[in-house]
DOSEDREN-430826 format. One record per residue: residue in one letter; x, y, z of N, C-alpha, C, O in turn. Coordinates in steps of 0.001 Angstrom, whole numbers, plus 500000, padded with zeros to 6 digits. Each point is the difference from the previous one (the first is absolute). Layout:
residues N
AXYZXYZXYZXYZ;...
***
This chain:
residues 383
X194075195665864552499254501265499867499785500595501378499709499323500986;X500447501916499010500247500591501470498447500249500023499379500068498939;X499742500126502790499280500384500129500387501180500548500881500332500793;X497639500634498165499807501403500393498857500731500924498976499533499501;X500841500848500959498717501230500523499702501014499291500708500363499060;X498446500100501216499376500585499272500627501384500201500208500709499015;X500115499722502273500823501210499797501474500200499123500656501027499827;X499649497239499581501922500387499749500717499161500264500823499491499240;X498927500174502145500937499515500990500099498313499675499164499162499664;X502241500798500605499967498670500050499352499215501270500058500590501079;X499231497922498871499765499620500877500266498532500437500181499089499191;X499829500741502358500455498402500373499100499002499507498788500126499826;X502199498485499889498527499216500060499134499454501218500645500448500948;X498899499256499285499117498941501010500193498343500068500889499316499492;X498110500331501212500564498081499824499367499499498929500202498875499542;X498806502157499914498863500021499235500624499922498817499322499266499280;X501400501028500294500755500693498839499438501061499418500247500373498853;X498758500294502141499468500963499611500956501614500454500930499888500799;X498786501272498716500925501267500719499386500236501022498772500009500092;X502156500247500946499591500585501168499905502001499955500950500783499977;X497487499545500025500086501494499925500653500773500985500395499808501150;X499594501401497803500474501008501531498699500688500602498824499963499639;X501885500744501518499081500385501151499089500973499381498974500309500606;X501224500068498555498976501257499479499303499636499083499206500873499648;X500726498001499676499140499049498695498984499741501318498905500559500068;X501574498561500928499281499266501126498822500934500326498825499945499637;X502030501198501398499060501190499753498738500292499192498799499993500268;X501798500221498834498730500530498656498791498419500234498783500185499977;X501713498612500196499316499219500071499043499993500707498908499602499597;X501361500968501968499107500157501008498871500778499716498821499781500279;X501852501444498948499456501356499961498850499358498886498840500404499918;X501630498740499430498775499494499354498887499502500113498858500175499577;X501826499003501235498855498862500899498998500971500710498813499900499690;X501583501067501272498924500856500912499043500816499110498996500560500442;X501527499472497823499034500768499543498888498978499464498906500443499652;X501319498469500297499266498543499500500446499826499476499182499234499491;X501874500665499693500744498723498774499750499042500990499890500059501225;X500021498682497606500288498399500529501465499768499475500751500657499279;X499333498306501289501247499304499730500483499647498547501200499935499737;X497753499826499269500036499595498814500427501336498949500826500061499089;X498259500926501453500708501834499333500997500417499976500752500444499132;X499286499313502549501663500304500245501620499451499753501095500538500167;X498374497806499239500382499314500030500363500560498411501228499997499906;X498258500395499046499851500297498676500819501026500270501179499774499731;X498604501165500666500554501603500461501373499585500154500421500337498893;X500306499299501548501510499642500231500662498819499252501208499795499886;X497769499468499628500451499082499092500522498390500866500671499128499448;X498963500828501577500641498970500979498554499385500434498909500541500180;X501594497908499929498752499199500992499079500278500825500377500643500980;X498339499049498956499236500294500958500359499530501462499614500483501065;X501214498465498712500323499165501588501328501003500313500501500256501095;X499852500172497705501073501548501041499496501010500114500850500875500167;X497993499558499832499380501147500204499081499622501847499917500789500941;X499499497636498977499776499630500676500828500025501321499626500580501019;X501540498727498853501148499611501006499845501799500671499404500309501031;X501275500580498085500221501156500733498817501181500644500140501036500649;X498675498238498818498745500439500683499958499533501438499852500789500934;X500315497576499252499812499655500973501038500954501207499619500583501015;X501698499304498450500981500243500829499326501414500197500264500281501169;X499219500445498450499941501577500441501282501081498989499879501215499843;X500855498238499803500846500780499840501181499422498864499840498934499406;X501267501878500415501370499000499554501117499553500611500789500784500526;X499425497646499465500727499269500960501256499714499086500014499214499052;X501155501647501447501298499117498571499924498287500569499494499516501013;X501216499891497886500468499276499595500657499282500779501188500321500030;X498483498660500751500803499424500789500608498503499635499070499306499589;X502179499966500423500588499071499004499685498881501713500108500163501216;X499526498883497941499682498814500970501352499780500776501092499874499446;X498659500093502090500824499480501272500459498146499660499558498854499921;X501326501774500007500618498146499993500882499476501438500704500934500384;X499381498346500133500684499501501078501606500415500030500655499863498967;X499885500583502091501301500349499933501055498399500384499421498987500393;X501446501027499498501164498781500380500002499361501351500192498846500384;X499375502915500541500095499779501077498722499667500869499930499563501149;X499124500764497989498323499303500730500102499256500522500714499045499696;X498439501079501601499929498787500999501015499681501437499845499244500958;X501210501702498669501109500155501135500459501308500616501059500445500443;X497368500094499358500012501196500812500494499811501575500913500662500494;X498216498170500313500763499812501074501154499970500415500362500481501074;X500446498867498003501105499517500191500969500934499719501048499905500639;X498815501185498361500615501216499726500189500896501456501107500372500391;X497642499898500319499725500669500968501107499571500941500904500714500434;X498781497425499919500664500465501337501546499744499571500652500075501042;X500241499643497818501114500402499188500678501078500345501052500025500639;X498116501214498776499775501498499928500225500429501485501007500570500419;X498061499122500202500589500113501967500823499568500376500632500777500715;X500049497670499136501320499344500482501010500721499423500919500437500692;X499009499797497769501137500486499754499996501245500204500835500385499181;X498601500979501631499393501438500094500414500311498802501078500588499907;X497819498944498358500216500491499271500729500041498723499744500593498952;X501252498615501397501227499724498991499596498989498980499979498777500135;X499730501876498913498818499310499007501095499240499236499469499006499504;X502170501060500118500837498755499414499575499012500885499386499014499592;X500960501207501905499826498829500622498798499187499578500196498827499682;X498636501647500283498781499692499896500334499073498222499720498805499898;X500827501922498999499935499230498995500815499253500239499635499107499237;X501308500475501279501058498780500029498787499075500791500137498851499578;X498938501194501225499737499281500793498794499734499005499346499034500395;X500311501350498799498848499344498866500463499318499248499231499225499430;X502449500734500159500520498881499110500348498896500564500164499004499297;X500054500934502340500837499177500291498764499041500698500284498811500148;X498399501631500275498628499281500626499237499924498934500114498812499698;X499156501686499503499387500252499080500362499422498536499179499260499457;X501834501008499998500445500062498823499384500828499040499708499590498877;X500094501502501499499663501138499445501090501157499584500704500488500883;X499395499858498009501360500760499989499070501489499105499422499974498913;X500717500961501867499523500738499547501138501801500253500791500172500928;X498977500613498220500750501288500432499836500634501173499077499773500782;X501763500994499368500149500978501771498891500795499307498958499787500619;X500831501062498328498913500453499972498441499797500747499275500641500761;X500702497856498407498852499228500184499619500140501771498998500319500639;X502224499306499657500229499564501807499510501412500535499479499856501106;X500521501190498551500364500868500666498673500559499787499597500666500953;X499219499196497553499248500936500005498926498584500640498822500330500137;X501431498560500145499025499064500929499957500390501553498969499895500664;X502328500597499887500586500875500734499317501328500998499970500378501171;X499472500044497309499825501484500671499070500379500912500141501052500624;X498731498082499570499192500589500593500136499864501712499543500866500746;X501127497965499723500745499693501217501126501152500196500370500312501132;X500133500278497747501038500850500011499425501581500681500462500616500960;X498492499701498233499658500742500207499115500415502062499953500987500734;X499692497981499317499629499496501495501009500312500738499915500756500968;X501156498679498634501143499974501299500624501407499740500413500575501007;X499711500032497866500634501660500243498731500656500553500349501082500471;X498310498736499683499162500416500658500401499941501236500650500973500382;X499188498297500264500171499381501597500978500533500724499898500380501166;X501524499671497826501099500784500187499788501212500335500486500446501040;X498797500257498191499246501541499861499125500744501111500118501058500617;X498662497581499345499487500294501166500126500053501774499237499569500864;X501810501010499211500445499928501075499042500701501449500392501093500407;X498780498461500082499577500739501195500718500252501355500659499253500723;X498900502380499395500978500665501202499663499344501236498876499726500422;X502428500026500185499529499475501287500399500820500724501206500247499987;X498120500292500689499836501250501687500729499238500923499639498830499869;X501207501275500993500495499405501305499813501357500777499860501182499686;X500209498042501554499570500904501027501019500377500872500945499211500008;X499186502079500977500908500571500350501241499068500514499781499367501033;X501332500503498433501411499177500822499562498967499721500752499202500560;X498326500130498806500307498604498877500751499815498983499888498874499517;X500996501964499865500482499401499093501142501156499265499630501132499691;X502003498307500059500852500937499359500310499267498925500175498782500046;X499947502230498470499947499287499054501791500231499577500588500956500505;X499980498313498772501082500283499845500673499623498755499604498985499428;X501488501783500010500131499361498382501041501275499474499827501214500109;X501162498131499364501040501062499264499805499899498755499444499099499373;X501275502350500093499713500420498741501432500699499235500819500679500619;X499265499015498015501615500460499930499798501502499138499142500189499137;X501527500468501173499693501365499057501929500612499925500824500162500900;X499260500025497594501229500347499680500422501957500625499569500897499276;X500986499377501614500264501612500272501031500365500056500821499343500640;X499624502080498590500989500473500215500866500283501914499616500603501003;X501130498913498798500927500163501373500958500253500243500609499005500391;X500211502227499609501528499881500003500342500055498861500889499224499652;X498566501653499415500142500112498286499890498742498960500361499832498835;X499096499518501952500283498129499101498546499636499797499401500991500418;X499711498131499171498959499727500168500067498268500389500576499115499368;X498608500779501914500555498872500235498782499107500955499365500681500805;X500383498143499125498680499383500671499602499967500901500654499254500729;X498292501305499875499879500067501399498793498776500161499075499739499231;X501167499852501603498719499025501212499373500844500186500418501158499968;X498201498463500323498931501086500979499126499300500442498917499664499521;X501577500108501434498894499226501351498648501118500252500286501148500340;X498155498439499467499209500354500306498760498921500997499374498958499804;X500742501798501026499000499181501513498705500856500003500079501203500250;X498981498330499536498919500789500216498507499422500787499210499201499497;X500683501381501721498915499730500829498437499867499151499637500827499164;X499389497715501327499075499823498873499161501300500339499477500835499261;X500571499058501960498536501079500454500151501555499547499037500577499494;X502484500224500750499617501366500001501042500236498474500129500956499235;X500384497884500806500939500074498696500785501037499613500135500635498955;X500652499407502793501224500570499973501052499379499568500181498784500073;X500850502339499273501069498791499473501263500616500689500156501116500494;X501021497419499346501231500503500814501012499434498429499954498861499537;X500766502131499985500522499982499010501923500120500384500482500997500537;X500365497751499039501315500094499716500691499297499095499772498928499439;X501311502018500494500708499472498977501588499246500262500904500370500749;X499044498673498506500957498887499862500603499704498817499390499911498935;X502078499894501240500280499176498452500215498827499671500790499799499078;X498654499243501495499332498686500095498711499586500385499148500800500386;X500679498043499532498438499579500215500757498083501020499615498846499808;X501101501498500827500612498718500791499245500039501290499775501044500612;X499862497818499752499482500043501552500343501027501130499024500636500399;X501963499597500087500257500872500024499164501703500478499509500598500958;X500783499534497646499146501331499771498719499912500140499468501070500295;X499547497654499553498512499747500154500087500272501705499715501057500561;X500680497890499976499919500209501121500734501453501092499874500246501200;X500842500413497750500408501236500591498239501109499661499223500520500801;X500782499441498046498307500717499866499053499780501005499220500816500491;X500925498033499755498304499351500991500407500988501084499354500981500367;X501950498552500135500128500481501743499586501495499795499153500469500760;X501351500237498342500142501417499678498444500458500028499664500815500859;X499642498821498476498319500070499770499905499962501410499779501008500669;X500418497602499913499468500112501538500611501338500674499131500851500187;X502137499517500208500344501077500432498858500955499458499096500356500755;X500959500034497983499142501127499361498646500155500964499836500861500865;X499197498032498741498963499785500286499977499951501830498917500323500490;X502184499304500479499682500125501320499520498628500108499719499657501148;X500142499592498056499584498342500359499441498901498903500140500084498779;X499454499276501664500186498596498830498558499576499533499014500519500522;X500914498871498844498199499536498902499897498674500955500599499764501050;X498579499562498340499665499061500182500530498949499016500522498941500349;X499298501442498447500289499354498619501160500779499463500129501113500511;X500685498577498636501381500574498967499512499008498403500379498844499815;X499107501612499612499756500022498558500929499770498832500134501123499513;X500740497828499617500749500065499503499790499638498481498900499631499591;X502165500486499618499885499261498683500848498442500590500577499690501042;X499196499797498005501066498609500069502030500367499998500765499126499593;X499684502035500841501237500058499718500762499224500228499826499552501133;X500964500028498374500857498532500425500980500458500782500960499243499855;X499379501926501177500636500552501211499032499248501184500410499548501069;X498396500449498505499014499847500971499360498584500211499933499370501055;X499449500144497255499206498753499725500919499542499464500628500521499078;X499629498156501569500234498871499104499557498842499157500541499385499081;X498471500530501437498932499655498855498662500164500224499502500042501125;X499780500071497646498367500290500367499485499533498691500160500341498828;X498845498327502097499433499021498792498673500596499190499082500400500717;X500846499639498661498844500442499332498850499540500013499066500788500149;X500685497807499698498677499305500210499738500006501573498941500327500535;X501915499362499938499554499392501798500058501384500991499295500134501001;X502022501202498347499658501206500306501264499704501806500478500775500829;X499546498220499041501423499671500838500933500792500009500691499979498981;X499698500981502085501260500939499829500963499314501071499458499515500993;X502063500398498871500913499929500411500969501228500310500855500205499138;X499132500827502212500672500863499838501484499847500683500120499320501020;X501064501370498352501209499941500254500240500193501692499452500826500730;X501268498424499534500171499482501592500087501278501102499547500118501138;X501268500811497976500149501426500602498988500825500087499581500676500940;X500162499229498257498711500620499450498953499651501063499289500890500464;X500609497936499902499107499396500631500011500510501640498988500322500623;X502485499670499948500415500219501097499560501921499967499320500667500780;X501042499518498610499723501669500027498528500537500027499637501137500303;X499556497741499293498798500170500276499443499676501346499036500408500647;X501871498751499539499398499279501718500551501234500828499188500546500747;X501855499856499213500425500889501073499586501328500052500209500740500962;X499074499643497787498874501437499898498351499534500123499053500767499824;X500850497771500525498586499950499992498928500423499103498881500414500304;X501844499350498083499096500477499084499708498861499097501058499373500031;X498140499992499189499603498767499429500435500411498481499561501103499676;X501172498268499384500278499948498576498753499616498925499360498949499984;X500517501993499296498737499588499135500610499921498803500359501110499608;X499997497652499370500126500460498810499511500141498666500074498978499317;X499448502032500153499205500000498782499869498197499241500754499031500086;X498168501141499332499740499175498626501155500361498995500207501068499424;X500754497294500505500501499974499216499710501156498244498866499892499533;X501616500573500086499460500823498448499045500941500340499476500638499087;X500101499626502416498443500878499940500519501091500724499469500196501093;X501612500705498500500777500749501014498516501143500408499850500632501046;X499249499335497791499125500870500425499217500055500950499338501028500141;X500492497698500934499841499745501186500633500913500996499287500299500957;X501799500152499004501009501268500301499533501183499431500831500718499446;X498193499568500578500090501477498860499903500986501065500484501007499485;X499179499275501668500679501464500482501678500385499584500326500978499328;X500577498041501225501436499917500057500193500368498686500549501068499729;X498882497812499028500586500180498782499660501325499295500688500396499059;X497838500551501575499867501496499628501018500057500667500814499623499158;X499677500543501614500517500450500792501282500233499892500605500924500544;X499988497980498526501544500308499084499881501186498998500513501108499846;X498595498141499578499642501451498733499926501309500260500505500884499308;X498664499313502015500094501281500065501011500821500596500163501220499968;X500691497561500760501442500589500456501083500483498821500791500941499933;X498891498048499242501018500249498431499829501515499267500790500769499452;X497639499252500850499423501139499148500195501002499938500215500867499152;X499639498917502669499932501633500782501120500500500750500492501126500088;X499788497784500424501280500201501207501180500016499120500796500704500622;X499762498928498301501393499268499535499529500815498471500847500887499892;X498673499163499498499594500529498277500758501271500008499785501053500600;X501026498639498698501046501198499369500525500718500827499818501208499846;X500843498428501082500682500490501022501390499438500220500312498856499669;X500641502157501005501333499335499775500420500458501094499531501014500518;X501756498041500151500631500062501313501439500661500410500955499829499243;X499132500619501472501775499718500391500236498987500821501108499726500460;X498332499951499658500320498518501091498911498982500187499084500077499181;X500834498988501729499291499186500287499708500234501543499147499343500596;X501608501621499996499164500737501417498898501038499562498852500136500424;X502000500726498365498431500505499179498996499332499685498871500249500423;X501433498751498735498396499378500028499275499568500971498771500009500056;X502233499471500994499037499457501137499515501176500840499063499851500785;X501623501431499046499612500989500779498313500344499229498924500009500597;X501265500189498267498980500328498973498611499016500083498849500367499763;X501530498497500579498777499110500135499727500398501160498916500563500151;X501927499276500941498993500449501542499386501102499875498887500005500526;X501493501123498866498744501758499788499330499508499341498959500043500655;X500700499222498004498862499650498931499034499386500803498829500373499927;X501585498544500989499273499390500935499210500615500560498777499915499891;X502020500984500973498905500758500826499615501356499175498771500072500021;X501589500647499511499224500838499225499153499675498340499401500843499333;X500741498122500428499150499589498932498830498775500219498775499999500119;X502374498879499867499356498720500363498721500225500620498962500133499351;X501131499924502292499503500210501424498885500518499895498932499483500328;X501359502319498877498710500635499768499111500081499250498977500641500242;X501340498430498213499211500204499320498449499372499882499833499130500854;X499254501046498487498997499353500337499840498800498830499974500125498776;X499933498744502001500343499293499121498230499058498981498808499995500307;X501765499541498810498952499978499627498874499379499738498966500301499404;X501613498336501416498946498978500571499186499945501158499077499217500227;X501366501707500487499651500272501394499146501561500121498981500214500656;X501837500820498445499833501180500420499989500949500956499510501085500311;X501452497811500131501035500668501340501229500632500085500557500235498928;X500105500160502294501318500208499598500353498939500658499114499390500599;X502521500037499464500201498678500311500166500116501144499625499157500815;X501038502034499513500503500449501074498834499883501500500254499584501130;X498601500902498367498977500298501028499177498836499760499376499715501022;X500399499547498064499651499257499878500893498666501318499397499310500821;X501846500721498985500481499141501148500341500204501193500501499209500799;X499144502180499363499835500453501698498650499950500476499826500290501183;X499092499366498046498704500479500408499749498282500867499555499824501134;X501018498857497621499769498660500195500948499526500316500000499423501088;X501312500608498050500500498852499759501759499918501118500639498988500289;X499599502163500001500974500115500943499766499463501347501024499850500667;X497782499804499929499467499734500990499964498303499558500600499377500876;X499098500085498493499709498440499464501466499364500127500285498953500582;X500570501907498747501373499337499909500088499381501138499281500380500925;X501544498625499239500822499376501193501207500757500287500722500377499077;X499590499910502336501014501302500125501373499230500116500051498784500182;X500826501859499722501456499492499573500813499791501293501030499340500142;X498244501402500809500152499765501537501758499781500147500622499106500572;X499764501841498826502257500169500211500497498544499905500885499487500685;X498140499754498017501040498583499409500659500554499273499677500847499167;X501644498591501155501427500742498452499495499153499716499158499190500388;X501774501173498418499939498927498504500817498601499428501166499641500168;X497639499702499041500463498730499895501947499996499421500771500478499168;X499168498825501725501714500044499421500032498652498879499576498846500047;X501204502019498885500245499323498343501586499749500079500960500662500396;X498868498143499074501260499206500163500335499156498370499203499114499690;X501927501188499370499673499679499224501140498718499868500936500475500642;X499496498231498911501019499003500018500350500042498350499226499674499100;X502514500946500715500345499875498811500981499161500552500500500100501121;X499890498543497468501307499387500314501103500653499125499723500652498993;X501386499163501392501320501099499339501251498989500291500254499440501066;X500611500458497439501178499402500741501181501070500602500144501192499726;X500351498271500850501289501086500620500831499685499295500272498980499367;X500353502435500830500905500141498725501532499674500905500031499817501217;X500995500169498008501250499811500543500604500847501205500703499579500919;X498926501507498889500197500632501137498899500970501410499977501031500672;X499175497523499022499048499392501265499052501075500364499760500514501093;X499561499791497243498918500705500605499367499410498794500526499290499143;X497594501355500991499382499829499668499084501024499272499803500868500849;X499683499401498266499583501069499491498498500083500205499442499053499445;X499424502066501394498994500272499632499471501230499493500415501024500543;X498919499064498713499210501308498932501620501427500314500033501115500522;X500953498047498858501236501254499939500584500133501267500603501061500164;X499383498064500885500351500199501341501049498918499718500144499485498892;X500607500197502241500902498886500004500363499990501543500295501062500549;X499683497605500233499477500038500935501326498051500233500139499038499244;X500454501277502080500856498922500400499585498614500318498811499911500308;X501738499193499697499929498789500535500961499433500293501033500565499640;X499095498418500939500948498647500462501186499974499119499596500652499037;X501402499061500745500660499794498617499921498694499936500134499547498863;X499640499460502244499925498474499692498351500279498926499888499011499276;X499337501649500561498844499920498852500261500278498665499144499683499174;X502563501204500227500422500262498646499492498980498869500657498983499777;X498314501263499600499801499295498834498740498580500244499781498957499384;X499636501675501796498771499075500044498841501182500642500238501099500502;X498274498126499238498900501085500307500156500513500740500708499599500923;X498660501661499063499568500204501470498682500433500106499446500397498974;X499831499595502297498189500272499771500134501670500774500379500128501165;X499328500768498161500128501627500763498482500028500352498973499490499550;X501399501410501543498431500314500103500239501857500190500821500704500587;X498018499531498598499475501373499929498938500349501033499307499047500357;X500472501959500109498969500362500960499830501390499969500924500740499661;X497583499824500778499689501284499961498919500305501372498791499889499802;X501746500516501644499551499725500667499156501522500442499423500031501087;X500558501092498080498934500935499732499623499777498527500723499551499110;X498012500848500817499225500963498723499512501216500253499082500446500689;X501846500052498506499234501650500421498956500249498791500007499407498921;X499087501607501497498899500106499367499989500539498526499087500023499175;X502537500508500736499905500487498495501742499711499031500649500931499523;X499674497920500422500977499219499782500321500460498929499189500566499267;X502761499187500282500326500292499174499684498321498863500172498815500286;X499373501787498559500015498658498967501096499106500288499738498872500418;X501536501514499399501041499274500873500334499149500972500054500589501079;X500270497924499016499740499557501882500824501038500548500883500567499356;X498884499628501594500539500400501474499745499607500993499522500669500916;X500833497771499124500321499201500936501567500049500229500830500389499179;X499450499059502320500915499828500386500367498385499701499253499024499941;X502049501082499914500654498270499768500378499388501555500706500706500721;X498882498160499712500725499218500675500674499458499397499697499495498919;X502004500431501896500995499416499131499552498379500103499371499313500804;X501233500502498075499354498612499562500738498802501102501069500205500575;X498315498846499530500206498740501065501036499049499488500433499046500646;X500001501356497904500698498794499630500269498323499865500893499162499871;X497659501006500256499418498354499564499585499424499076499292500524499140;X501119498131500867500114499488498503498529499894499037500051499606498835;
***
């Protein structure tokens, strides 16, 4: 037999096996009580127990129905979930394989995942909360490429876009490349320095594997690529590299792609790739430079003549690091060797064994074709 109310409605039961009313029976109950009904009237009036007229007196009001809390599977290994949840950053299969295989608990990815959430929710916090960090004049160039597809030469085709951007006045030095190879990183830096008239203190990176070769996560241990390393010693600038996954540690640079994509490159098309690079150097200085930007509310421009041009370390007429790249190549029968479409002599006693070439680029000019344009030393012909 279903229980009813008095308005119609069907109603839940209780633990009581009594009906649980609705909010507007409850109501009328109150409204009773303040005029003096007792419990026993009112209790008549609706047709229900005095100890349920009671219960919802006490409470003040109407409380639904709440079904008794029973223990979940996973009670009791909240700890152990946690620091799971951190070792593994998250990966809640991992986490259930590791409850069947310690535990003997076999429970669904569901299960795993909604025990999960509230650590989950923490760490996309933390992620989120990112606080700005201010550096001060010629402390710090941030750096980081970005790929954006542009018409060029009637084709549409991928461009690199190296963006360097000073922390303090958050000027940026913007080029384009059609690679992302060492190389071209280290062709950007020098270029920024040219731009800028001199060097940071700090160079700001993601983990690129041109650059990092490894970067541990717990211990925060970076290993940077040997060249990489040397190119830093000989500009006197120190390598910083982001938190593994926290590129937002970088967030001038990484605005700083976006708004190159947005503004500089968004629906625009080329005849060349001297056009675009011509096109980025005017955006630079007539957009970039002047606008007021909007963390600062400066322009970038005056903003880094007022501080930050003076802080730099001056470049004092050092050329540039000379890049040297080692491909091995076999020689072919008629005793050459092939680099990037070149073909280049050797020994003929070397026909049909390695040889180690070396590439070199003993300028960078400040506004490079995507293309190397390095010169070849003919190769040494050694095994």
């Amino acid at each position: 037999m279903s229980n009813v109310g008095y308005n119609g409605s069907s109603l839940a039961v209780g633990t009581s096996g009594e009906s649980v009313r609705e909010p507007d029976e409850v109501a009328a109950m109150l409204k009773l009580h303040e005029k003096g009904w007792g419990a026993k009237s009112i209790a008549r009036e609706f047709g229900v127990s005095r100890n349920t007229v009671k219960r919802y007196l006490s409470q003040g009001g109407w409380v639904g129905y709440r079904s008794p809390e029973r223990p979940g599977r996973l009670a009791g290994l909240e700890a152990w979930l946690k620091e799971r949840f951190e070792r593994h950053r998250g990966n809640a299969e991992v986490v259930r394989q590791e409850l069947v295989a310690e535990h003997g608990i076999e429970v669904s990815l569901r299960t795993v995942e909604r025990a999960l959430a509230p650590w989950r929710r923490e760490l996309i916090a933390e992620a989120r909360a990112t606080v700005r960090f201010e550096t001060a004049p010629g402390e710090q160039l941030q750096i980081d490429f970005g790929e954006k597809r542009v018409w060029i030469t009637g084709e549409v085709v991928r461009v690199h876009l190296f963006v360097a951007t000073l922390g303090y006045s958050r000027r940026n030095v913007v080029m384009a490349f059609d690679n992302q190879r060492q190389g071209a990183w280290l062709r950007g830096i020098e270029a920024a320095f040219a731009h800028f008239g001199g060097t940071p203190e700090v160079v700001l990176l993601d983990n690129a594997r041109a650059l990092v070769e490894h970067h541990d996560l717990e211990t925060r241990e970076v290993r940077y690529n040997e060249r990489f390393r040397a190119f830093c010693r000989y500009w006197g600038v120190r390598p910083r590299a982001c938190a593994p996954y926290r590129a937002r540690t970088k967030g001038k640079d990484e605005n700083g792609v976006g708004y190159v994509k947005g503004n500089a490159i968004a629906g625009r098309r080329f005849e060349s790739w001297e056009g675009l690079h011509a096109h980025l150097v005017r955006w630079m200085r007539e957009v970039a430079d002047v606008r007021i930007h909007g963390s600062t509310g400066e322009q970038p421009i005056a903003r880094f003549a007022a501080a930050e041009a003076a802080a730099l370390k001056a470049l004092a007429g050092k050329p540039p690091f000379e890049q040297q790249r080692e491909l091995t190549r076999r020689v072919h029968t008629d005793a050459c060797v092939e680099v990037d479409t070149n073909r280049y002599s050797v020994p003929w006693r070397s026909i049909g064994l390695l040889s180690t070439t070396g590439m070199r680029s003993s300028a960078i000019t400040p506004w490079p074709m995507p293309s190397s344009t390095a010169s070849c030393t003919p190769p040494t012909g050694s095994t």
